[in-house]
N, CA, C and O atoms as a GROMACS GRO file, in nm:
protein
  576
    1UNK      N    1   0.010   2.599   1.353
    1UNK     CA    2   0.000   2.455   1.368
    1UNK      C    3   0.078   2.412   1.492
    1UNK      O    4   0.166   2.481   1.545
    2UNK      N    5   0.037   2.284   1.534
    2UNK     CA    6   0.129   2.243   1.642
    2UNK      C    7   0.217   2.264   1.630
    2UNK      O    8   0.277   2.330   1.714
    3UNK      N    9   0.294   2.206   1.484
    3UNK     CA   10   0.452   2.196   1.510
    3UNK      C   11   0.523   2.358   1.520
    3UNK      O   12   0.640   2.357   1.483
    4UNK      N   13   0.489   2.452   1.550
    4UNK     CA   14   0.520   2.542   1.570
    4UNK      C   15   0.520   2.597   1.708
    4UNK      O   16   0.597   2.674   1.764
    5UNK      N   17   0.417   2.540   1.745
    5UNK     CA   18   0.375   2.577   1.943
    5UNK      C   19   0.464   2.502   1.961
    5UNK      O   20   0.512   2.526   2.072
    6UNK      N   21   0.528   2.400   1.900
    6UNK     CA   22   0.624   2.314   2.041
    6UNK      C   23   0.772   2.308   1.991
    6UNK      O   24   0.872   2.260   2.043
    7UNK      N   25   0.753   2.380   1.864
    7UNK     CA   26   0.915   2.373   1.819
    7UNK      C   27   0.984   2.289   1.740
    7UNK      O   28   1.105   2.282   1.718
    8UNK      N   29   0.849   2.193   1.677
    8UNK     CA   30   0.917   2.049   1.661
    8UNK      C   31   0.886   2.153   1.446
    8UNK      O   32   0.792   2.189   1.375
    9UNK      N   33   1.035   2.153   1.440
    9UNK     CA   34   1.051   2.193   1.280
    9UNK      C   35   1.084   2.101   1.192
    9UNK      O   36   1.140   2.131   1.086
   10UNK      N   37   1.051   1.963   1.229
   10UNK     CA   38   1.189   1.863   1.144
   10UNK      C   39   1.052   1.775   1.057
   10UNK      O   40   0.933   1.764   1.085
   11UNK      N   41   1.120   1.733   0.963
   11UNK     CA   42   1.025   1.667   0.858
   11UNK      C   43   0.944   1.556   0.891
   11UNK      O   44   1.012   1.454   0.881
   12UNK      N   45   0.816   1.529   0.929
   12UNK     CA   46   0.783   1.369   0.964
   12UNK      C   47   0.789   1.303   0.919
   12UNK      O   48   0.749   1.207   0.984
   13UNK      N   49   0.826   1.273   0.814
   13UNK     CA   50   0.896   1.159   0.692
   13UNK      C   51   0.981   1.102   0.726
   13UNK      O   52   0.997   0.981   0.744
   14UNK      N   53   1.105   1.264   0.748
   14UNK     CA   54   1.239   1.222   0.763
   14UNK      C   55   1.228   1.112   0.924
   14UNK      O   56   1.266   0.996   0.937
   15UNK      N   57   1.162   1.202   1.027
   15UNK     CA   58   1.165   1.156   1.152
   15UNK      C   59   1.112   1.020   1.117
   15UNK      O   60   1.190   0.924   1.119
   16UNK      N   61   1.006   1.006   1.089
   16UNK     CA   62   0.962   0.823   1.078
   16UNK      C   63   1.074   0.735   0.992
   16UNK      O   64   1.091   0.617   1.021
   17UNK      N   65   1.145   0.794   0.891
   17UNK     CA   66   1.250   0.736   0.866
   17UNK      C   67   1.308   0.650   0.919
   17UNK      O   68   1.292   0.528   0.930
   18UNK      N   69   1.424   0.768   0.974
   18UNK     CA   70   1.473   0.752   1.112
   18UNK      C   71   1.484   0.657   1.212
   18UNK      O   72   1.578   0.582   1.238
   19UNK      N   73   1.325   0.674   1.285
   19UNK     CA   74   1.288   0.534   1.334
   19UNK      C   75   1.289   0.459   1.361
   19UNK      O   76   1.316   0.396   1.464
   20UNK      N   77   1.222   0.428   1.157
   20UNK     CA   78   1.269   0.280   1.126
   20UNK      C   79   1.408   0.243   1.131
   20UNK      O   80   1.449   0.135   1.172
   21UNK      N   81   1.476   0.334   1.089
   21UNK     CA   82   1.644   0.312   1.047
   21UNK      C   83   1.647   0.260   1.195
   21UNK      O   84   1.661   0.138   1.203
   22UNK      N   85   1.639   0.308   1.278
   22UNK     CA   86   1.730   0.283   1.442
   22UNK      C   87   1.658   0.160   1.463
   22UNK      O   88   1.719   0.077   1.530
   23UNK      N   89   1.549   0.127   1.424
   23UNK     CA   90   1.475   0.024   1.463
   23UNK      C   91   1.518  -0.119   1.414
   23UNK      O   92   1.524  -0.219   1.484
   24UNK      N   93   1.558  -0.106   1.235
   24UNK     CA   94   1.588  -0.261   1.171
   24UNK      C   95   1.759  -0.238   1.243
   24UNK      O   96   1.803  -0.338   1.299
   25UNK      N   97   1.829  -0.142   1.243
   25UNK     CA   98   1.986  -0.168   1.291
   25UNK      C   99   1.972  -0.239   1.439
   25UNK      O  100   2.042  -0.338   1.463
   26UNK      N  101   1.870  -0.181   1.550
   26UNK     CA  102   1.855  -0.266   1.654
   26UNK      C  103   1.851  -0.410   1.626
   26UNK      O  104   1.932  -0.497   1.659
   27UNK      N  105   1.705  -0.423   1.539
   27UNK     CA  106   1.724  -0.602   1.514
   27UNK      C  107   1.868  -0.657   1.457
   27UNK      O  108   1.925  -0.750   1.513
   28UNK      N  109   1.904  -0.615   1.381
   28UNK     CA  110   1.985  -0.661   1.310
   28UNK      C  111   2.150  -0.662   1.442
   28UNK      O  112   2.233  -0.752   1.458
   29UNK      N  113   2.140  -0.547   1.502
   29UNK     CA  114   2.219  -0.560   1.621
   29UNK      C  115   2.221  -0.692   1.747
   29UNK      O  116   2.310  -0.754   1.806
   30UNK      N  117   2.060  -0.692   1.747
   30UNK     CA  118   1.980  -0.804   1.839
   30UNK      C  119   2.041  -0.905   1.788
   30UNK      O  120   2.136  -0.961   1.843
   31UNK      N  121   1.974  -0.951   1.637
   31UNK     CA  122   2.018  -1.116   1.594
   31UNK      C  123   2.200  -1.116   1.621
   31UNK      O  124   2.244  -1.197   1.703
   32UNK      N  125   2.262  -1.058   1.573
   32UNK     CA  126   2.412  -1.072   1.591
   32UNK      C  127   2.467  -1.087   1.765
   32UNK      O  128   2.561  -1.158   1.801
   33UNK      N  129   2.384  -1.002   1.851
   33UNK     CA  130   2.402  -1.075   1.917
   33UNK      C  131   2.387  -1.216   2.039
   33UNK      O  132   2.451  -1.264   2.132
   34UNK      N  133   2.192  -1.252   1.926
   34UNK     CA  134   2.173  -1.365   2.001
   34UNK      C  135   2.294  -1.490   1.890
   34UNK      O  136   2.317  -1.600   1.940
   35UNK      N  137   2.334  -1.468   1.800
   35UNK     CA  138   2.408  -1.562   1.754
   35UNK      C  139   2.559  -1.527   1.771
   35UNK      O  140   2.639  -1.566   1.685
   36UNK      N  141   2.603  -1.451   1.885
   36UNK     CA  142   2.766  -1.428   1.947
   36UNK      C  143   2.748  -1.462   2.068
   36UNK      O  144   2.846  -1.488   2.138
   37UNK      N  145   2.634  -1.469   2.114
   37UNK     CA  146   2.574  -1.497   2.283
   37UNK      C  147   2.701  -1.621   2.326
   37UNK      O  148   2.723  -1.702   2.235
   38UNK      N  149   2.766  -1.636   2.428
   38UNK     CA  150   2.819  -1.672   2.492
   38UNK      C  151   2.739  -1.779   2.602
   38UNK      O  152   2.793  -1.888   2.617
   39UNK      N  153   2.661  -1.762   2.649
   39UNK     CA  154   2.549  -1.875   2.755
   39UNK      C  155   2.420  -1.812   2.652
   39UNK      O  156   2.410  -1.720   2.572
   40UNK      N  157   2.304  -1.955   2.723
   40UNK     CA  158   2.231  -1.915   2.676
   40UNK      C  159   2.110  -1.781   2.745
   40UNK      O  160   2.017  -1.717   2.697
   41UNK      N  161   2.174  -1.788   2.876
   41UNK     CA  162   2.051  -1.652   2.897
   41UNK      C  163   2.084  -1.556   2.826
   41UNK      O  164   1.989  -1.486   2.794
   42UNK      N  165   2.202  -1.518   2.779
   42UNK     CA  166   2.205  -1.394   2.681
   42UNK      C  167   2.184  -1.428   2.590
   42UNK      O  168   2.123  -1.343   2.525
   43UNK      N  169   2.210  -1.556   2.514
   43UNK     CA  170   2.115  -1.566   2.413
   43UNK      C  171   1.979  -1.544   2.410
   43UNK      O  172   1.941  -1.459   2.329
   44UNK      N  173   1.900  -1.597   2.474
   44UNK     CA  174   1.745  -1.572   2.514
   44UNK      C  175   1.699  -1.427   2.524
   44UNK      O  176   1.602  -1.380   2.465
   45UNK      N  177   1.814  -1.337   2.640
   45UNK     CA  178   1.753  -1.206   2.649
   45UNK      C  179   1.758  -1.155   2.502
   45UNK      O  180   1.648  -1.122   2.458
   46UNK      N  181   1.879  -1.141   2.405
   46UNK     CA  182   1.919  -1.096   2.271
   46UNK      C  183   1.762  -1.136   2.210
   46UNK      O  184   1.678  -1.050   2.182
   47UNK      N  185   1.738  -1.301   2.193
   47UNK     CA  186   1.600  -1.280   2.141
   47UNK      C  187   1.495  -1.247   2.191
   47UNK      O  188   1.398  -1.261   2.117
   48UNK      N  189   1.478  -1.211   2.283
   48UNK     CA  190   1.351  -1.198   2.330
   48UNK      C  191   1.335  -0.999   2.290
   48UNK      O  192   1.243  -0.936   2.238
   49UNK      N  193   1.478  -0.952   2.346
   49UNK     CA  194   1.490  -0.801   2.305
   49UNK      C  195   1.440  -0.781   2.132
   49UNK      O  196   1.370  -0.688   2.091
   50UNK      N  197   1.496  -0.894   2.044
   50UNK     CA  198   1.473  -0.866   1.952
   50UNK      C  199   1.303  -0.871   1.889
   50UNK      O  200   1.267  -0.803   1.792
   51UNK      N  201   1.229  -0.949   1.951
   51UNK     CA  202   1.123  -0.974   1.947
   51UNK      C  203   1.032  -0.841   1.996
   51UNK      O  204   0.949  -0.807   1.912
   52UNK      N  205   1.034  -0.777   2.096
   52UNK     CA  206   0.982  -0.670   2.104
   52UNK      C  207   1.046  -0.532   2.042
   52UNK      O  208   1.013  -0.414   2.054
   53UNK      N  209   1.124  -0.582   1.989
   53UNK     CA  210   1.168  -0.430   1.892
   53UNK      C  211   1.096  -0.444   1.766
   53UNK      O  212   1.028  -0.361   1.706
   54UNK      N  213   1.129  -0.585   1.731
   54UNK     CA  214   1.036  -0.635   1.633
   54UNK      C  215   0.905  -0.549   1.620
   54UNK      O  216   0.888  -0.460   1.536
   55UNK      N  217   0.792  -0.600   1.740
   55UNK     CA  218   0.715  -0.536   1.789
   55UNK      C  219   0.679  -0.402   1.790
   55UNK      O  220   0.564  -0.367   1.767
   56UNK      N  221   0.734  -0.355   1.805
   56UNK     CA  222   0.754  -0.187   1.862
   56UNK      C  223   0.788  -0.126   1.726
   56UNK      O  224   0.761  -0.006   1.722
   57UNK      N  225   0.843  -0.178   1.610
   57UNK     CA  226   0.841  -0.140   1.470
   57UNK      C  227   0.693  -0.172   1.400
   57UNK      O  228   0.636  -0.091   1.327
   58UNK      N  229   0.659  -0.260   1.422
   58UNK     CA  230   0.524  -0.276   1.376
   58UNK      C  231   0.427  -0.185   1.381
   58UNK      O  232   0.360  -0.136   1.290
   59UNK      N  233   0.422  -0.153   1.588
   59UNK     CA  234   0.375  -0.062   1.592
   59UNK      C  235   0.417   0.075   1.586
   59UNK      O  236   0.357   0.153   1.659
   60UNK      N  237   0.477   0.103   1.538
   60UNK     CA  238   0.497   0.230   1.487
   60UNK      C  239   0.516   0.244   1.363
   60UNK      O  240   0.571   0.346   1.320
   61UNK      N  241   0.480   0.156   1.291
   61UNK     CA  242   0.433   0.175   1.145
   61UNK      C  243   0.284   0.193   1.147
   61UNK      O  244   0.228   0.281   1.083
   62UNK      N  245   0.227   0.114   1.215
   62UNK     CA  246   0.102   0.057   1.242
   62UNK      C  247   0.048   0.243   1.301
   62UNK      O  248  -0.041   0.293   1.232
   63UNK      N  249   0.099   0.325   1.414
   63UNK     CA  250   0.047   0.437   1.458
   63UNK      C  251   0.068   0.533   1.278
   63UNK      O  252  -0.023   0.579   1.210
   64UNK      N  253   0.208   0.534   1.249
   64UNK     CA  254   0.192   0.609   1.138
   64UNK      C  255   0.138   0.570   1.033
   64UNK      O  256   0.187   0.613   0.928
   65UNK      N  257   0.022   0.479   1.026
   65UNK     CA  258  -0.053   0.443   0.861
   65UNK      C  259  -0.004   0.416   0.782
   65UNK      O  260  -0.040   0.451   0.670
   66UNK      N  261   0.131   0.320   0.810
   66UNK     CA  262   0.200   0.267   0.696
   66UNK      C  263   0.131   0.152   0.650
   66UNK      O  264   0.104   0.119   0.534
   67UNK      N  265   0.101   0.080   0.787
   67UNK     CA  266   0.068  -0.056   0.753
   67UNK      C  267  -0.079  -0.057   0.848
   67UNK      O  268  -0.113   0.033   0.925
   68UNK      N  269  -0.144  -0.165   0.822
   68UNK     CA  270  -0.319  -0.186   0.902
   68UNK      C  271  -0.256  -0.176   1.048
   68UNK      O  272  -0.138  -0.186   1.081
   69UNK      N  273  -0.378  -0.152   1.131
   69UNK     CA  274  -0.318  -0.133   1.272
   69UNK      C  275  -0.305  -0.250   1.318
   69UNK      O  276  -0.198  -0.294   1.361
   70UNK      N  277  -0.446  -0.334   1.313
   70UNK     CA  278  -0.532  -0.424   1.385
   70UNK      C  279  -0.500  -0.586   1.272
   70UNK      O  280  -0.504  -0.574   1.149
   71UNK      N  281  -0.477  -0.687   1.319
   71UNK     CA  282  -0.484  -0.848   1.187
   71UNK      C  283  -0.620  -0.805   1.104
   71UNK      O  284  -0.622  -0.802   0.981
   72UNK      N  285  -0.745  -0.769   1.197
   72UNK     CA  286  -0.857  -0.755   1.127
   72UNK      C  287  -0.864  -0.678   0.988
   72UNK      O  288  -0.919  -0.707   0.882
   73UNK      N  289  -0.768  -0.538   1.041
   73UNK     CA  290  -0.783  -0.487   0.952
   73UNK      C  291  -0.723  -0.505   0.792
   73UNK      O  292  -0.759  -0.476   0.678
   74UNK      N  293  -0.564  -0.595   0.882
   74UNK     CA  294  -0.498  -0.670   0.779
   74UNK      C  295  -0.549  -0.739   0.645
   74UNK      O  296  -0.524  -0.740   0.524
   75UNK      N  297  -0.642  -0.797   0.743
   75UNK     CA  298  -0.713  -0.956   0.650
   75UNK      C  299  -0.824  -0.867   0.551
   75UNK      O  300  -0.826  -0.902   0.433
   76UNK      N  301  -0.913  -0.756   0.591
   76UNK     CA  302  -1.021  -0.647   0.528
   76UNK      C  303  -0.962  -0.568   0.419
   76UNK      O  304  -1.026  -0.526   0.323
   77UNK      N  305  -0.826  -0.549   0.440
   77UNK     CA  306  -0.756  -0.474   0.362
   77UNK      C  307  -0.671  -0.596   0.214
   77UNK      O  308  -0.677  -0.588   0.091
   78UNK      N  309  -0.626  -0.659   0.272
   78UNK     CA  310  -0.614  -0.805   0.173
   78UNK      C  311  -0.719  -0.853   0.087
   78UNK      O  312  -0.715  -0.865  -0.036
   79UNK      N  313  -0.806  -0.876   0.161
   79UNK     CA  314  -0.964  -0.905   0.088
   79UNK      C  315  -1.022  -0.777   0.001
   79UNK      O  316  -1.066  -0.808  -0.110
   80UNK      N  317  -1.028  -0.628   0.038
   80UNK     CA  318  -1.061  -0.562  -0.049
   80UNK      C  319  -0.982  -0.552  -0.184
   80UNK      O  320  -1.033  -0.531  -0.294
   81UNK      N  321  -0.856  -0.569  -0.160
   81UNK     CA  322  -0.741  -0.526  -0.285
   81UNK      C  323  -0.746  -0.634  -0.351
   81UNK      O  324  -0.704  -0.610  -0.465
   82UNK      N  325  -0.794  -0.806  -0.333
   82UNK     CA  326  -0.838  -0.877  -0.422
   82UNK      C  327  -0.976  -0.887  -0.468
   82UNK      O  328  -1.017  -0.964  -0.555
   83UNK      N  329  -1.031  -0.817  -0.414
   83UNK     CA  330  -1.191  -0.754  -0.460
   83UNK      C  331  -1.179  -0.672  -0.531
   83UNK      O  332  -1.262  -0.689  -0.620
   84UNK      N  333  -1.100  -0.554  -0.556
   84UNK     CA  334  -1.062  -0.472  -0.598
   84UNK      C  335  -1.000  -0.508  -0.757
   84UNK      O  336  -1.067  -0.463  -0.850
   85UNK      N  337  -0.881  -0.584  -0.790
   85UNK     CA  338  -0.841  -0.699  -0.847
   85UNK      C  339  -0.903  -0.762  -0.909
   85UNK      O  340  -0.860  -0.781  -1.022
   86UNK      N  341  -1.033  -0.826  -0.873
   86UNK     CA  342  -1.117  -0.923  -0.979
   86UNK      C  343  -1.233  -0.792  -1.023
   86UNK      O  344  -1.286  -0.838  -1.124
   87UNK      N  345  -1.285  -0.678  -1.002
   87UNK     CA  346  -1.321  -0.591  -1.034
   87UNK      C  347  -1.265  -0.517  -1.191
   87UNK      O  348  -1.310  -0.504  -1.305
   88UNK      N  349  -1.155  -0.484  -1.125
   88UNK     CA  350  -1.076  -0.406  -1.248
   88UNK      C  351  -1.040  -0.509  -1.338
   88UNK      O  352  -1.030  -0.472  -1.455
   89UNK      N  353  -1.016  -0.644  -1.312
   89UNK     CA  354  -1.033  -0.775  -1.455
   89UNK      C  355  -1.147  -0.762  -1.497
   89UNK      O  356  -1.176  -0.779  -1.616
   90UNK      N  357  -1.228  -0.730  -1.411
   90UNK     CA  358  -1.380  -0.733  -1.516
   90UNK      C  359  -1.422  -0.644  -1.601
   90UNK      O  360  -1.500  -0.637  -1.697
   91UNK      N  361  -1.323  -0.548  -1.518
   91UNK     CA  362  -1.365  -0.405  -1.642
   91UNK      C  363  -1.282  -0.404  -1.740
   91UNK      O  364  -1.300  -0.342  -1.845
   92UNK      N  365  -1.184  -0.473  -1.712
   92UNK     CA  366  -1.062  -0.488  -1.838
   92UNK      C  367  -1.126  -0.588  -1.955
   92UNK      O  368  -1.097  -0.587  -2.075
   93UNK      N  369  -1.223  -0.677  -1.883
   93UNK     CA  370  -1.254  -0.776  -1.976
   93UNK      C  371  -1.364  -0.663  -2.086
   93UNK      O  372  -1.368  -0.656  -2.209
   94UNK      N  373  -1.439  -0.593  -1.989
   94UNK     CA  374  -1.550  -0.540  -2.090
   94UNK      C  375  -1.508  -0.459  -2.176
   94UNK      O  376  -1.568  -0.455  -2.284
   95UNK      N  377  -1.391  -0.371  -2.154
   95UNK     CA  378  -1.352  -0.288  -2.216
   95UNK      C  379  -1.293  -0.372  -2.310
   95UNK      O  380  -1.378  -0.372  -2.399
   96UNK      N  381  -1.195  -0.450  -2.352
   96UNK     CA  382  -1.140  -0.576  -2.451
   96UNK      C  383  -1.278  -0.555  -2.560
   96UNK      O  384  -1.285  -0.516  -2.676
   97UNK      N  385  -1.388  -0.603  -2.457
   97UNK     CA  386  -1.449  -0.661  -2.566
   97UNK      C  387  -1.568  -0.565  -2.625
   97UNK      O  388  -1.653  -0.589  -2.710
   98UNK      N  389  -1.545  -0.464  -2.559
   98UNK     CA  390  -1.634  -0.345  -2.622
   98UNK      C  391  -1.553  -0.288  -2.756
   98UNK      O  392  -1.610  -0.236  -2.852
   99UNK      N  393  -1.428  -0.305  -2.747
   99UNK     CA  394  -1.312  -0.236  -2.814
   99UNK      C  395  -1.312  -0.348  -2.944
   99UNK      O  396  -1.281  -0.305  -3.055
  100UNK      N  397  -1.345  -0.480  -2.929
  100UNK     CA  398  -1.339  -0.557  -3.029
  100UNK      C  399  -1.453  -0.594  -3.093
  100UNK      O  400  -1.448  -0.691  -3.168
  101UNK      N  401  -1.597  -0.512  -3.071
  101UNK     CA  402  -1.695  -0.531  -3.131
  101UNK      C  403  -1.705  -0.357  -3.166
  101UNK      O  404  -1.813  -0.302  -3.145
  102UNK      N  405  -1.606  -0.287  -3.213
  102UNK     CA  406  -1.589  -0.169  -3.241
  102UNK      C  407  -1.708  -0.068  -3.177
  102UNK      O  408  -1.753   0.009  -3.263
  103UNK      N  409  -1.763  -0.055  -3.055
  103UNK     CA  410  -1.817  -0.018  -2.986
  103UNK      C  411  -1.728   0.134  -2.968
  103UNK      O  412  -1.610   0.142  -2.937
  104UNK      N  413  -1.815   0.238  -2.993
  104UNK     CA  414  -1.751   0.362  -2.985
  104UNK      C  415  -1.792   0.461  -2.832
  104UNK      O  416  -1.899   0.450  -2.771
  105UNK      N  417  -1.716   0.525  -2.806
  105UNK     CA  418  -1.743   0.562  -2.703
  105UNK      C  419  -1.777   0.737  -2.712
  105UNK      O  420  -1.703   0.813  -2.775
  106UNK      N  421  -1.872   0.770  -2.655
  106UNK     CA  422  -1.958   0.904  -2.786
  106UNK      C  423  -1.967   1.002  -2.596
  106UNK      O  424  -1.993   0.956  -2.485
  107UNK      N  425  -1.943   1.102  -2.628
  107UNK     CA  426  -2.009   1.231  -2.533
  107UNK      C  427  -2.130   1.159  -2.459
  107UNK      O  428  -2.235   1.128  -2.516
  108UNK      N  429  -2.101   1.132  -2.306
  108UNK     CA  430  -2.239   1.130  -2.234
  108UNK      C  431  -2.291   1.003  -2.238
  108UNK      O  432  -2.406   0.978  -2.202
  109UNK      N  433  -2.207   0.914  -2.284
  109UNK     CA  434  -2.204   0.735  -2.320
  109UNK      C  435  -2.217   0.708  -2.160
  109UNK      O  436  -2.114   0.700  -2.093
  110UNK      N  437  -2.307   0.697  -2.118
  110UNK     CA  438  -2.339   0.657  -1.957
  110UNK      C  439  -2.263   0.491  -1.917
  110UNK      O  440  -2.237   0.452  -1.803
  111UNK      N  441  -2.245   0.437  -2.005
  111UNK     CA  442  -2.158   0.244  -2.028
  111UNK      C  443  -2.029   0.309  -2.007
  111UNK      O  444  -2.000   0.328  -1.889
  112UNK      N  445  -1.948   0.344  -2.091
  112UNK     CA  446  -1.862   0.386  -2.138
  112UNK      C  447  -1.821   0.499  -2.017
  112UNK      O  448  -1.702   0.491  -1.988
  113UNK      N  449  -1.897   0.603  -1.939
  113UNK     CA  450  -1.794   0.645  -1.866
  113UNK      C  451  -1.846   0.618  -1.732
  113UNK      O  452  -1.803   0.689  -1.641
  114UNK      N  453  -1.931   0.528  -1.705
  114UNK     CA  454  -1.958   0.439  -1.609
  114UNK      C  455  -1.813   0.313  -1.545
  114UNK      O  456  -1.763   0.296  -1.434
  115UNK      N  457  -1.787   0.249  -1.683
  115UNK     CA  458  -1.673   0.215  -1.735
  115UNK      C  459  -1.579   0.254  -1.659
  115UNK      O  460  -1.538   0.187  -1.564
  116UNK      N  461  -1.534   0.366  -1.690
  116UNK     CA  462  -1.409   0.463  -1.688
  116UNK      C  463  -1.422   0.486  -1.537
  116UNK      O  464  -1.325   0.450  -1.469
  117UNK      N  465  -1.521   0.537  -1.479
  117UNK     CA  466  -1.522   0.531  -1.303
  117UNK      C  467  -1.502   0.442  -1.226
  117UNK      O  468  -1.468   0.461  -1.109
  118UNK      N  469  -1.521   0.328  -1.281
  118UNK     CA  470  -1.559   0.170  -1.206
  118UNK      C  471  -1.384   0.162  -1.193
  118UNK      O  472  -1.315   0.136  -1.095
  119UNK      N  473  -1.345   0.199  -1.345
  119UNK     CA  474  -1.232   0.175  -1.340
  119UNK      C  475  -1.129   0.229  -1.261
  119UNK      O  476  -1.055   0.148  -1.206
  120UNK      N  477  -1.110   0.343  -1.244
  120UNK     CA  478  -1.053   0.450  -1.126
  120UNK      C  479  -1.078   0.467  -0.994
  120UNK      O  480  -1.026   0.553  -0.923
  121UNK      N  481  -1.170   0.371  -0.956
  121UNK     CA  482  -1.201   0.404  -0.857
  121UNK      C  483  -1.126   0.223  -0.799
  121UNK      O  484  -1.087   0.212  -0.682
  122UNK      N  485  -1.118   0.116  -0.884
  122UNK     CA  486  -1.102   0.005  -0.839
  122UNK      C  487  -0.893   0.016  -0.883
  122UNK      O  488  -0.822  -0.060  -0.816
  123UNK      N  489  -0.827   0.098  -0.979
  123UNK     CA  490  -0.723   0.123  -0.972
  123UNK      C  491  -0.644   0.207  -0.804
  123UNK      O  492  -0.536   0.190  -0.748
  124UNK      N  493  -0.730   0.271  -0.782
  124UNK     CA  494  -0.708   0.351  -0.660
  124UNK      C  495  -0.764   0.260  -0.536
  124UNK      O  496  -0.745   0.327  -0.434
  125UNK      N  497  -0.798   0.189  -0.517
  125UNK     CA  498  -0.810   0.091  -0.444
  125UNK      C  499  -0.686   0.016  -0.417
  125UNK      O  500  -0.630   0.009  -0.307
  126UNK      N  501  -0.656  -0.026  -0.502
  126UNK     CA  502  -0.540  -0.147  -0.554
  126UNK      C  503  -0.411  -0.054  -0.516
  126UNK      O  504  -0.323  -0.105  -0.447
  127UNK      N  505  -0.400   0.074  -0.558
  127UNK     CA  506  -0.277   0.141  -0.498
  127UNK      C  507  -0.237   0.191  -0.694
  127UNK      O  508  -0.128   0.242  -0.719
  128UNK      N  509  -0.314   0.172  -0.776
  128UNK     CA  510  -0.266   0.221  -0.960
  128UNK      C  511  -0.265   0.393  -0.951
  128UNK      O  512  -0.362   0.459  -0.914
  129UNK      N  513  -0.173   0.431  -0.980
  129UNK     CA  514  -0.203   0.557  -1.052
  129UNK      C  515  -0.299   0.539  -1.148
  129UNK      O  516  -0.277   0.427  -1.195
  130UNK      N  517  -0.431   0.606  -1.226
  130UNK     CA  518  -0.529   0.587  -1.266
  130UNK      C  519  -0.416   0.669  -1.430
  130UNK      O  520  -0.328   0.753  -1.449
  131UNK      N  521  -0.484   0.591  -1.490
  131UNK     CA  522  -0.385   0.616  -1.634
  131UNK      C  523  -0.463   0.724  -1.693
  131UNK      O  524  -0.580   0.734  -1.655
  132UNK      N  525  -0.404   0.832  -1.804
  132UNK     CA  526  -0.479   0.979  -1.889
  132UNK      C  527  -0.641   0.883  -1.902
  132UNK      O  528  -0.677   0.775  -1.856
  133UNK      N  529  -0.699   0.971  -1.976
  133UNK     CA  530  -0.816   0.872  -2.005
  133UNK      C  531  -0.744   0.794  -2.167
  133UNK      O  532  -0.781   0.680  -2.196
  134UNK      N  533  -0.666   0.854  -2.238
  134UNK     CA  534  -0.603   0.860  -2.373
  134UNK      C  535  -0.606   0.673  -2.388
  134UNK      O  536  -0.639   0.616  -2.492
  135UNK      N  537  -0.571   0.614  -2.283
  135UNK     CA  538  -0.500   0.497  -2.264
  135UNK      C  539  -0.655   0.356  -2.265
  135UNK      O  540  -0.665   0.234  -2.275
  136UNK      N  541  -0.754   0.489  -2.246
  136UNK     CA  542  -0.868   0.366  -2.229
  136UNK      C  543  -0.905   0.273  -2.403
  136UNK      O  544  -0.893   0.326  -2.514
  137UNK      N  545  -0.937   0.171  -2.384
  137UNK     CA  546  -0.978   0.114  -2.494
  137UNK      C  547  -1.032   0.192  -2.624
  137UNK      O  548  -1.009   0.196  -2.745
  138UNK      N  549  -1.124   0.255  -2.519
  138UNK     CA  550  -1.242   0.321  -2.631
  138UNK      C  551  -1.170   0.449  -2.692
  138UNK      O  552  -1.189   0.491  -2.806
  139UNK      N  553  -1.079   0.507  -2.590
  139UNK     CA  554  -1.046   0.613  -2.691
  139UNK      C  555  -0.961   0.570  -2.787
  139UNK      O  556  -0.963   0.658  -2.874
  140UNK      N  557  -0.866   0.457  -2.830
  140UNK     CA  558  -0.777   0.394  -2.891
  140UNK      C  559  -0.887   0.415  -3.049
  140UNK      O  560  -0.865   0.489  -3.145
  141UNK      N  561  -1.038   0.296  -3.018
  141UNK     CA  562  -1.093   0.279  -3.109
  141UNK      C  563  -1.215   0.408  -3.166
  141UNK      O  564  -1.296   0.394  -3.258
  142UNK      N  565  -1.196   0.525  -3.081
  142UNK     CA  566  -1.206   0.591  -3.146
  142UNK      C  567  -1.165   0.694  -3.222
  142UNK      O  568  -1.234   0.779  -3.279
  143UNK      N  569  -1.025   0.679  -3.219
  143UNK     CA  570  -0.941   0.752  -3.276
  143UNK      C  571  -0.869   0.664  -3.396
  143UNK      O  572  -0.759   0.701  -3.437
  144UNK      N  573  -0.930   0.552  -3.449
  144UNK     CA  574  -0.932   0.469  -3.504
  144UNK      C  575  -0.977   0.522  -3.628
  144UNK      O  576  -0.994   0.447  -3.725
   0.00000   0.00000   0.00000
């Protein structure tokens, strides 16, 4: 792998860490000293430095896939996870009420593990660990 052709042995976790660490102590260095600033051009430079570090953390969250790169993608990614959100309420609703009209859930129940996909697939969206299946409605009421 690369990191072997070039020597680089150190964890990319740790390194993006890191980073960040040097990155919020800069701001936090910045604001202290646009509010010790003495005139105001050093006040101004302090913020303005702080503003592109600002910056420059973003994007480098933004290169490592922490966060959306692009606003677009921001706003697409916001909008899916509340799409996502009124989805998995809906499946929560059916499942409620499949579970309360004692609706059993049988080998090869095409509803039922139709259900169960809709459901995992809109938990993993949202960022859910997808729960055993043990936890779904139907197996509750059929172990009933």
């Amino acid at each position: 792998a690369l990191r072997e052709v070039v020597g680089f042995d150190e964890d990319p976790g740790e390194v993006l860490r890191e980073a960040i660490g040097v990155h919020r102590w800069a701001l936090d260095e910045l604001r202290r000293a646009a509010s010790s600033a003495d005139n105001s051009s050093a006040k101004v430079g302090a913020i303005r430095s702080r503003v592109a570090t600002s910056k420059d953390l973003v994007d480098l969250l933004a290169r490592a896939g922490v966060i959306p790169a692009t606003p677009d993608r921001w706003r697409d990614e916001r909008d899916l996870h509340q799409i996502a959100r009124s989805m998995l309420a809906a499946v929560e609703r059916f499942e409620r009420r499949a579970a309360s009209a004692s609706l059993r859930h049988e080998e090869g129940d095409e509803m039922w593990e139709a259900a169960v996909e809709v459901r995992r697939v809109f938990e993993s969206l949202i960022g859910l660990e997808p729960p055993d299946a043990s936890s779904f409605p139907e197996a509750a009421g059929a172990a009933a």
